[in-house]
C-alpha positions in Angstrom: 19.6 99.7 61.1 18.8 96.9 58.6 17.3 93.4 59.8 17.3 90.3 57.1 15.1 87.5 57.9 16.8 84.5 56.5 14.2 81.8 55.8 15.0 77.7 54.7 12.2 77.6 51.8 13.4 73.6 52.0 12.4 73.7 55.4 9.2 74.9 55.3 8.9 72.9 51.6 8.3 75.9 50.0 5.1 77.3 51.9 4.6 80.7 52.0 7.6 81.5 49.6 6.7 82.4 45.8 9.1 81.1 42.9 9.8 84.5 41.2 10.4 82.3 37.7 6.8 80.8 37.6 4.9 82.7 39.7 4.1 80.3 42.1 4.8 78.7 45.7 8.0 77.0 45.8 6.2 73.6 46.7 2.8 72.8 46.4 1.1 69.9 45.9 -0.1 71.2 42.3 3.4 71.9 41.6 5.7 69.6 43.6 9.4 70.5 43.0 10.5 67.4 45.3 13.0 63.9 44.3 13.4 62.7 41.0 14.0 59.3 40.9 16.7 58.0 39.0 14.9 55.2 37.7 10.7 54.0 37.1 8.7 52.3 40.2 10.3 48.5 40.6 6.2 47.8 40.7 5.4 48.5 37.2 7.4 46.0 35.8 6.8 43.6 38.1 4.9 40.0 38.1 4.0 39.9 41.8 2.0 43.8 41.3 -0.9 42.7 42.0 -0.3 39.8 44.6 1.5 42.9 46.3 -1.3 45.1 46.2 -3.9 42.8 47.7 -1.7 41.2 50.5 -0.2 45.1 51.3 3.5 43.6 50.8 6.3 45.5 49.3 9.9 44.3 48.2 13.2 45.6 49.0 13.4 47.4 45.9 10.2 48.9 46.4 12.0 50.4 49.8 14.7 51.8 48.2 13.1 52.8 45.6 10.8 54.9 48.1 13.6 56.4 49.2 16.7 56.8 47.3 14.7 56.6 44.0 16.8 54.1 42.5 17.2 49.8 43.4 19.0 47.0 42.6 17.6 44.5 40.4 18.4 41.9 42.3 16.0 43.5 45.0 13.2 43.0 43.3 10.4 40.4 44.6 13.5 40.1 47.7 12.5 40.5 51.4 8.9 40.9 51.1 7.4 42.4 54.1 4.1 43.9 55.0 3.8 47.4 54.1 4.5 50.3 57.0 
């Protein structure tokens, strides 16, 4: 009798499991295979950069950004909070 062992490479972000294309594990942090954002870092662009670096603040376009990859314009420099 036959067994398959079904793993979640996503899961387990790719550790352990080899990428038969490029020889190489799914995700590494050499190769990491994880979000593209939909748009450039809200921070690169902005003036308040380095104000923001020094006090630790970020905008709520920065947050987004973080996590969906993309922001609204109008976020930027909005609801500036100490980092997390």
């Amino acid at each position: 009798m036959d067994r398959v062992i079904w793993t979640d490479a996503e899961a387990y972000m790719g550790r352990g499991i080899k990428d038969p294309e490029n020889d190489h594990e799914y995700n590494t942090t050499e190769f990491h295979s994880g979000p593209e954002n939909k748009r450039e870092c809200p921070c690169d662009t902005c003036p308040m950069f380095d104000m923001c670096a020094k006090d630790g603040t970020e905008c709520s376009a920065f947050r987004n950004w973080g996590t969906n990859g993309d922001f609204k314009d109008a976020d930027v420099q909005r609801l500036l909070r100490v980092a997390a």
